[in-house]
N, C-alpha and C positions, 0 to 999 in steps of 0.2 A: 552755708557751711561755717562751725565755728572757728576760730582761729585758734593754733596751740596754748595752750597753757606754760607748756615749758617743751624744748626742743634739746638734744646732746648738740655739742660742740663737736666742729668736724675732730678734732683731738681726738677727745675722749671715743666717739663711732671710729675712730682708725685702729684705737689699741685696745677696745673690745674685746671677747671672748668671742663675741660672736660675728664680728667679722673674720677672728682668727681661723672658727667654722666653717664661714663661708667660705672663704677661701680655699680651702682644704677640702668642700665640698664641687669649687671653680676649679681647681686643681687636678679630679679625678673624673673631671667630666660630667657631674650631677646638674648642673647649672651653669647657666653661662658665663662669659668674665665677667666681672665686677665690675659696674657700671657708676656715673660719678651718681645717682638714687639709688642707694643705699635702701631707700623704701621697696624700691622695684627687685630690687635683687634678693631681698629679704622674703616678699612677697613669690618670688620665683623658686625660694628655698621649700617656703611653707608649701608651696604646692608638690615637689617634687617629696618632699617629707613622708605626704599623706599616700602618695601615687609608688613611690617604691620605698618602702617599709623596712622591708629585712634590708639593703643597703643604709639606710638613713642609721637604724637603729646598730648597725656595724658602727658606723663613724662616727656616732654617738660613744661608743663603747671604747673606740681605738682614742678619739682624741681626748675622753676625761679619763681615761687609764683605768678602767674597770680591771680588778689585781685578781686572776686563777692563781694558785696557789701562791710561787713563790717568785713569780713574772704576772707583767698585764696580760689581759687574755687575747690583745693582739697577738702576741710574740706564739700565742697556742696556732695564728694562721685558723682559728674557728670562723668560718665566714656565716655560721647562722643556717648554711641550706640543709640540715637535720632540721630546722624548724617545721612545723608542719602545720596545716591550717587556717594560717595568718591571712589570707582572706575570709574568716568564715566568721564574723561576727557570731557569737555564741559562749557560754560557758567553758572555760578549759577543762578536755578531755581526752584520755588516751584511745584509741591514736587519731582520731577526729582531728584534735586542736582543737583551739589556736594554741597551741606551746611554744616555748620560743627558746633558742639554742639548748635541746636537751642531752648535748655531749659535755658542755660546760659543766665544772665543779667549781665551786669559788665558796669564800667564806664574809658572811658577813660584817663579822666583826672585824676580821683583820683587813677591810677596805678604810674601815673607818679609824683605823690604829695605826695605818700605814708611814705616819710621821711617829718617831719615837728622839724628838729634839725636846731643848729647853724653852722653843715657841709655847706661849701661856693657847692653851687645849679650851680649857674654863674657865671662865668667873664666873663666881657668884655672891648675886645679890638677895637681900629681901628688906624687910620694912626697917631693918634696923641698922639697915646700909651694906658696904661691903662684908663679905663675910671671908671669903677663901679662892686662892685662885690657883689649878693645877697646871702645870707643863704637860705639854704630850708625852714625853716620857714616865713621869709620875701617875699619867691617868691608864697608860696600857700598862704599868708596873700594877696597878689594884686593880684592872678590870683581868688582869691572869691572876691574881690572888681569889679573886671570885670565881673564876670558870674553876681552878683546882678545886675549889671547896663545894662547890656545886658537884663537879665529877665525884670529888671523896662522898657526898651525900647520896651519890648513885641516880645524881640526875644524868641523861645521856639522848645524843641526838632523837628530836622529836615530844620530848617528854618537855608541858609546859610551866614556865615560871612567872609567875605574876609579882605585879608592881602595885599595891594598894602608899603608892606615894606623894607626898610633895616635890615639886619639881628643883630637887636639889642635887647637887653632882651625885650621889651616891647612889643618882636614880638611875642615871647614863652607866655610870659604872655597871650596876646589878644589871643591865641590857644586854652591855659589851659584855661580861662574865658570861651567862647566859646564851648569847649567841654566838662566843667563841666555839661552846661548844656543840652546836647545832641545834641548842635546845629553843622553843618558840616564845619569846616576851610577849606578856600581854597588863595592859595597864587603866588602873583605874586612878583618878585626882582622888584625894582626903574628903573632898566635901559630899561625895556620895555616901548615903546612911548606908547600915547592913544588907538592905534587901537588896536596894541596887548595885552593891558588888555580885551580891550573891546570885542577880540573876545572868551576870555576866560568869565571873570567875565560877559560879556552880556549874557552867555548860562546860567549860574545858577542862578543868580538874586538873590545877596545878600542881606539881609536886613539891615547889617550895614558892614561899609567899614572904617578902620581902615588904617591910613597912615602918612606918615613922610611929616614933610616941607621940607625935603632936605638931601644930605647926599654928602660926600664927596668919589671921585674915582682919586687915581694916583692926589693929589692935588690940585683938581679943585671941588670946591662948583657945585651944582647941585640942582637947585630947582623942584619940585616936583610937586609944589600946581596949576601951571596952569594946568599940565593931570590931577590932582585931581576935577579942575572943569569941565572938557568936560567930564571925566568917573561921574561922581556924576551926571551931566545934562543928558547922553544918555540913564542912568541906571535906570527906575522909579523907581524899587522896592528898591533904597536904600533909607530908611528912616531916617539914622543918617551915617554922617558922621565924626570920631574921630581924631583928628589932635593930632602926637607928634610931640613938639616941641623939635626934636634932636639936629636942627643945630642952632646957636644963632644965635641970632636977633630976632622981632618980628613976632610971627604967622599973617598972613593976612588971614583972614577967608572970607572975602571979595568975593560976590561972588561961594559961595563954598555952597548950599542948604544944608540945614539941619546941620548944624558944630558944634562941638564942639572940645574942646581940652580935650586933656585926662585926665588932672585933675578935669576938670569940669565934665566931662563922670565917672568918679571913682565916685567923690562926688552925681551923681544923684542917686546912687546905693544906698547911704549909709541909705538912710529912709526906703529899700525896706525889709530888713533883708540880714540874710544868703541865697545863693541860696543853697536848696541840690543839692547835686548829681543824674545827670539822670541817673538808672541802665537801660540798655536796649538791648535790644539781640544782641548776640554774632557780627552778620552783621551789625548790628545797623552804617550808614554811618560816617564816620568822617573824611575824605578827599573826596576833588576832585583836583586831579591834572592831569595835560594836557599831551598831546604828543606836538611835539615840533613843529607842525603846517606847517611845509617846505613843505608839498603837500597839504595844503587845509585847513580849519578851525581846530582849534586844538582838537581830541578827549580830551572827559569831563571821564577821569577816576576815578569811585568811588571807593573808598576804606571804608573798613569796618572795627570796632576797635577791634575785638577779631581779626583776623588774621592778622592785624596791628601788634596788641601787639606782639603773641605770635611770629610772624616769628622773630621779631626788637628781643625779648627778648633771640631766640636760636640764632641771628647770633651776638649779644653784650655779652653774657655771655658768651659760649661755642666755636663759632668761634672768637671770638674778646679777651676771657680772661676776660671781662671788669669785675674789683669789686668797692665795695664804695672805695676803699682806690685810686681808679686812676684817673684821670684829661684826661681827651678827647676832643680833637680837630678835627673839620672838613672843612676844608676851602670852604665854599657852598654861595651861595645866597640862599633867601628863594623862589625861583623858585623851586630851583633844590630838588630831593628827598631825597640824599643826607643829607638836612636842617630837615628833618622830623624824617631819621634814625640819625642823632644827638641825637636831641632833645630824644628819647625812651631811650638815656641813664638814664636820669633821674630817669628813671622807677629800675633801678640798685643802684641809690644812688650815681652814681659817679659826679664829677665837669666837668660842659660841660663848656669850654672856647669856646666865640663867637668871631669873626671877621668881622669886616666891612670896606672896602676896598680893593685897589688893592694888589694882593699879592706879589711884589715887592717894595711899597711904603711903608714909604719915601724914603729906603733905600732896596737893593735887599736882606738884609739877612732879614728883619722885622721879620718873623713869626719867624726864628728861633732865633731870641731875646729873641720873646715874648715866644719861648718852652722852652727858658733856666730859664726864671723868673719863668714865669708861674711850670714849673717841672711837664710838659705835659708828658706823658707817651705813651698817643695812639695820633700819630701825624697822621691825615688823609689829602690827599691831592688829585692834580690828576695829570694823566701820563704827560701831557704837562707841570707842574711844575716843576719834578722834572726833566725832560727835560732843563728846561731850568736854571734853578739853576747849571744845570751841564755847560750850554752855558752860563753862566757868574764865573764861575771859582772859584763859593762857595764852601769852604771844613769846612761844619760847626764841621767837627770830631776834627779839628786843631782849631777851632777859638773861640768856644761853648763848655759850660759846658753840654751835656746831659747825664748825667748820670741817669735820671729819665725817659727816653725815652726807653720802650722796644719793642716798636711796631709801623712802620709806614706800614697806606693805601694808596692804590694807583685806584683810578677808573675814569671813563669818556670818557676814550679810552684807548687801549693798552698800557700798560708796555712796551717800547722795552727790549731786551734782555742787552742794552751796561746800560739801565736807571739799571737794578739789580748791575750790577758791580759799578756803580758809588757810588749807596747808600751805598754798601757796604765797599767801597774804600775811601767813603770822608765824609758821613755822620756821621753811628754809624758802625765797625764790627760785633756789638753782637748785633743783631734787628732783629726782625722778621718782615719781609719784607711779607705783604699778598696786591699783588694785587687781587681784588674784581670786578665783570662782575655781573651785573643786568638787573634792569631797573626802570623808573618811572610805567611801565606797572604793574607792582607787588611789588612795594616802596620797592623793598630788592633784595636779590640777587641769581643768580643762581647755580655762584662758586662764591669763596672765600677763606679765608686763613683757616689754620689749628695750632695751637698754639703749638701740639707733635711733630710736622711732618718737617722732614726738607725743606726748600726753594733752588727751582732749578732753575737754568737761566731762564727767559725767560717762564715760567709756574704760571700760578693758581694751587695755590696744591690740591685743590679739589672743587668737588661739594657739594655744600650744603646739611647738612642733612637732610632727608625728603625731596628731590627734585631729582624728577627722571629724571634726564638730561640726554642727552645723545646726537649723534650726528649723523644725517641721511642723506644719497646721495638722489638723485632725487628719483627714486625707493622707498621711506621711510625704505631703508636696512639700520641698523647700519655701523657705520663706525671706524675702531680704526687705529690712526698713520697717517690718513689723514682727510684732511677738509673736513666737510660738514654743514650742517643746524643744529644750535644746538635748539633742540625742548625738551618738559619736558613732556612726558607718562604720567603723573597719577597727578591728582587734588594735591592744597597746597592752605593753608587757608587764605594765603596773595594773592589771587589769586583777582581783581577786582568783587566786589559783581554787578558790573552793569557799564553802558556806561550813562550819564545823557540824560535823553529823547531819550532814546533808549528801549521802552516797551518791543519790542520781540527779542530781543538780536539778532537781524541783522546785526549792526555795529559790534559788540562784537563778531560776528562769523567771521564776515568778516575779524578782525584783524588777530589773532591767528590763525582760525581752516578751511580754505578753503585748503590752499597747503593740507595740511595731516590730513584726517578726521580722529576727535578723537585723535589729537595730539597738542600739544601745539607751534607751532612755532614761535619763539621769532625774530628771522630776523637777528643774528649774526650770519657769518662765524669764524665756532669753528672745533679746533680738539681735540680727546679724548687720549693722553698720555699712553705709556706703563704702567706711574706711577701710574695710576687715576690723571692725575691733566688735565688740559688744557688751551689750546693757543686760546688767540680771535684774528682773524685778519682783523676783522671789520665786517662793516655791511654786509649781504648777498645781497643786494640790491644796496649798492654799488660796488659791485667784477668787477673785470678786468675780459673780456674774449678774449683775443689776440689769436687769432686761435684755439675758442673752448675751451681755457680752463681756468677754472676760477682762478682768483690769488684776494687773500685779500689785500685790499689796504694797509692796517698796515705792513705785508709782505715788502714795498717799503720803506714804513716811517721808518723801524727800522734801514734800511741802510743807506740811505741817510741823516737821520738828526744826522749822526753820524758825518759828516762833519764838520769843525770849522767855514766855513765860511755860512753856512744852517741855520738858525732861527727855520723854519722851511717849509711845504709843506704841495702842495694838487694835488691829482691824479687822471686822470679821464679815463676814455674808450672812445674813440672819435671813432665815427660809419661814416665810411669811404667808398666808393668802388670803385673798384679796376680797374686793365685797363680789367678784361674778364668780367667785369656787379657784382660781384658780391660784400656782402656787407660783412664788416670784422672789427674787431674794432682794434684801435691802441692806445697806451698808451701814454699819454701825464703829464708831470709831470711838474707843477708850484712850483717854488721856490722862499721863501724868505728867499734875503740875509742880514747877515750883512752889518751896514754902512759900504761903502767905500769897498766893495766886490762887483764884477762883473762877472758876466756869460760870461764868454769866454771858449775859447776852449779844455783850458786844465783843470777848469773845468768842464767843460762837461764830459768830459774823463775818468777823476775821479770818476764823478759820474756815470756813464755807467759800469765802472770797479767795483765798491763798489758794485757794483747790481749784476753783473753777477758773479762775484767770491761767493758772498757770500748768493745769490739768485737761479735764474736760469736764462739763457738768455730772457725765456721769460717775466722774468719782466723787462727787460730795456725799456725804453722809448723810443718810436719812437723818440719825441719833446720833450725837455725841453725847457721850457720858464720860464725868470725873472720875478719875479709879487713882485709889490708895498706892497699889504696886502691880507690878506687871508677871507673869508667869514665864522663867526661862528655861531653860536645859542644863545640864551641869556645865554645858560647854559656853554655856553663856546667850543662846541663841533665845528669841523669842519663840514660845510656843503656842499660833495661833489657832492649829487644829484644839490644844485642850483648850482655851477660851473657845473655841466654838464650840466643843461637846458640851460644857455644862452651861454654854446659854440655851442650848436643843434641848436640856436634861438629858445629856447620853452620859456615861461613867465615863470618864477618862482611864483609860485601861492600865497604865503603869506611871502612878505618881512618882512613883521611888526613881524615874528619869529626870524629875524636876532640879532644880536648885531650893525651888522655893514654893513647894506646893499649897502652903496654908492660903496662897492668894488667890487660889480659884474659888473658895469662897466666895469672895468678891462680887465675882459674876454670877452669882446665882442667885434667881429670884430679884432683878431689877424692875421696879416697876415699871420704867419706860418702855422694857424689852417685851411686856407680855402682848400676846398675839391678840 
């Protein structure tokens, strides 16, 4: 067994958030007293979590102050038994279930507006440094200036508002505006072309569409307003279109149906009054966010704002630590979900710092600049960052003041095992290091960190509370100390209330619950830890089967991109047959190299040897091949199904999900590759 990495100080596990839970969980009978292992009792929570549900997610609700109207919704004495369903793993549906407190009314926004002090709400950054920093008072003073002006535009609860933005406060703002008044945000990042707005924002048919003239990435201005006019033209149902003028120089409305700019849009508000607050049932919609569209138009997933809130509020408070006294950073575009669980800090009272641009510009240490000014505490990132912070020979522990830093995240893809040592070798030694596994399918997460609990190579320390995870072979037998399908048993309230124009949960069955009826499977290759904690090693639908047996692409990646001269890679299963007829897959492994690095034979070698010493033979690669640039997501993710359709010659069905589609080129027509 390995030994911690990093372990809390009994201090710091006493004045917890989450022992303050536990206790209040040992207080009412849920678990026993508190015992001097903290691990054990933790462990006694987790289980009690999973086993009674509608209590756990009560005490969830009572001790982070989830706010019905104009009181917590403790004080309503709602104890959740209208709930109905909450064993039936399945779709939410009337009156089946799983639905969860449908007497509750509560309002989105005004949880997250709930502090109106001079505590700084925002900052924000981007490549050209600090930019603007608001109070909570100032930011719910402009996000009521946008709900009136939305209501005067005859937006109203249910009717949806889109976000074609960079991740700058005016995005949070247009949110809050928005969901003050019950209306649904839905958000796409700037770096998506027209089409791939359009196959998002065309399925829900915003009524007003909120957007930048431009924004800067890695140095280079980026204008905005031409997609702004072919999505504003294809879209009938947008009635107003809201222009900020982020980047300088003049707005050109020119062209752009229905426009205005955002001061003029504030100002139409100001005759109309205060908007109230919609209180509206607990599922009452307030996201739609997408899948990431690489097989087909993108599922329209809705999200609902009591199981919004409450999952954001037990994994910010209890797994995160998060209080008003901390500063939170997420490095996300407003794509990604990620941007959404930011923003729910709010709802805690703590300082969300924003970022907009690239996260090595102007310079590769920028963010941790801006954590040492800033005196960021919870530094959120993802695995390929801190990957690559390590591949440019940053040691912000030597160069950087963080002493206000006690917690970095890590999600988006696996953690390797060398990225743990690194953080804790060059960043900060005394940090709780929580990689986090999700997804946009349920805006939060499945595992994640543990703030008592020591951190071990290469491991998620746990599963989320109230999330019945767990990890299943073909068979749907559990599995422990090996991979398999990691699926979640029993309903969670951040679960998608619906699929957009999907009436009989069709599509919504089809996602999750066809492999394993009455089971939730989520499409990550997981294994479940002697500790409780566990290992992702990617997608389950991306897995290697070289002779029958399946290997997680991440598995490859943790080896190889340990190399100096590796940037990084992408690995695929290449379906081949053999000289007796039969068909068999081989493993093929594209790399990118550093400038001025070449693919020759000795490393080849290398990397064959880094695989098989520290792997098994059967993940080495048939082929390695040199590759120019790698194919990603908008959200930044590698996309190893399109590399593997156009080495198969299939189409890749929706380019306009790319970041950077001219790169599958690449892979087509390799001579090595041909059968």
């Amino acid at each position: 067994m390995s030994e911690a990495l990093w372990t809390p100080s009994a201090e710091r596990v006493e004045r917890s958030n989450m022992m303050a839970f536990m206790r209040a969980a040992a207080s009412r009978g849920y678990i026993g007293p508190l015992g001097v292992n903290s691990a054990d009792s933790f462990h006694e929570l987790w289980e009690w979590s999973v086993r009674d549900r509608l209590a756990f997610w009560n005490l969830v609700r009572d001790h982070c102050g989830l706010i019905c109207g104009d009181r917590t919704c403790a004080s309503h004495q709602e104890d959740g038994s209208d709930s109905v369903g909450i064993d039936r793993m399945a779709p939410p549906e009337a009156p089946m279930g799983p639905r969860w407190y449908p007497s509750l009314r509560l309002n989105f926004a005004e949880n997250l507006l709930r502090y109106g002090d001079d505590r700084a709400a925002l900052v924000f950054w981007n490549e050209e440094g600090r930019q603007r920093e608001l109070s909570y008072a100032e930011l719910k003073r402009e996000a009521l200036a946008i709900a009136a002006a939305l209501r005067a535009a005859g937006v109203r609860a249910g009717d949806r508002v889109a976000g074609f933005m960079p991740n700058i406060p005016e995005t949070v703002i247009a949110m809050l505006g928005a969901t003050w008044i019950g209306a649904i945000w839905s958000s796409c990042s700037p770096d998506f072309g027209a089409q791939g707005v359009l196959d998002r924002f065309g399925q829900v048919e915003p009524k007003v569409l909120f957007c930048a003239n431009g924004y800067r990435y890695a140095g280079k201005e980026i204008d905005c307003l031409d997609r702004v006019r072919t999505i504003a033209q294809k879209i009938a149902a947008i009635g107003r279109v809201v222009v900020v003028p982020y980047r300088s120089g003049s707005v050109n409305l020119e062209g752009i149906r229905a426009a205005t700019t955002w001061s003029d849009f504030q100002a139409s508000g100001a005759g109309a009054g205060r908007a109230e607050a919609a209180h509206l049932p607990f599922d009452h919609p307030v996201y739609v966010m997408y899948s990431s569209g690489t097989t087909g138009l993108p599922k329209c997933m809705v999200h609902g704002a009591g199981g919004t809130l409450l999952q954001h509020l037990k994994e910010l408070v209890l797994h995160t630590d998060l209080t008003r006294d901390d500063r939170i950073f997420y490095f996300s575009t407003c794509g990604w979900m990620m941007w959404n669980w930011l923003v729910s800090s709010l709802a805690v009272g703590a300082t969300v710092v924003l970022y907009d641009g690239a996260p090595l510009a102007p310079a590769p240490a920028a963010l941790w600049d801006m954590a040492e000014r800033e005196r960021i505490s919870v530094f959120g990132t993802s695995a390929k960052y801190i990957a690559l912070c390590e591949k440019e020979g940053l040691a912000p522990a030597r160069t950087h003041d963080l002493a206000a830093l006690r917690a970095i995240l890590s999600t988006g893809s696996p953690l390797a095992s060398h990225s743990f040592d690194y953080v804790y070798r060059d960043i900060k030694p005394d940090v709780h290091l929580a990689s986090i596994s999700g997804g946009t399918d349920i805006v939060s997460c499945f595992a994640l960190g543990n703030p008592i609990a020591p951190v071990y190579r290469g491991e998620i320390q746990t599963r989320g509370l109230g999330m019945a995870v767990d990890v299943l072979d073909e068979d749907g037998k559990p599995l422990r100390g090996e991979p398999g399908e990691l699926v979640c048993t029993k309903p969670f309230p951040s679960m998608p209330v619906g699929f957009w124009k999907d009436p009989d949960r069709a599509n919504y069955r089809a996602a999750y619950f066809e492999h394993f009826p009455g089971v939730w499977r989520h499409g990550d290759w997981a294994e479940l830890t002697e500790r409780g904690g566990m290992v992702i090693y990617g997608r389950s639908d991306a897995t290697l089967n070289p002779g029958g047996v399946r290997i997680g692409t991440a598995e490859i990646y943790r080896q190889v991109e340990q190399l100096p001269e590796i940037v990084e890679s992408v690995v695929i299963g290449q379906r081949v047959t053999g000289a007796d007829g039969g068909v068999d897959e081989r493993i093929v492994l594209f790399v990118r190299l550093r400038d001025g690095s070449a693919l020759d034979p000795g490393l080849e070698d290398r990397i064959r040897r880094q695989i098989r010493q520290h792997a098994t033979p059967l993940h080495v690669p048939k082929i390695i091949v040199q590759i120019a640039d790698i194919p990603r997501t908008i959200s930044g993710k590698i996309s190893e199904l399109a590399v593997r359709d156009v080495v198969h010659g299939r189409p890749v069905k929706n380019t306009e999900a790319l970041a950077n589609p001219d790169t599958l080129e690449l892979y087509r027509d390799i001579p090595e590759l041909r059968a």
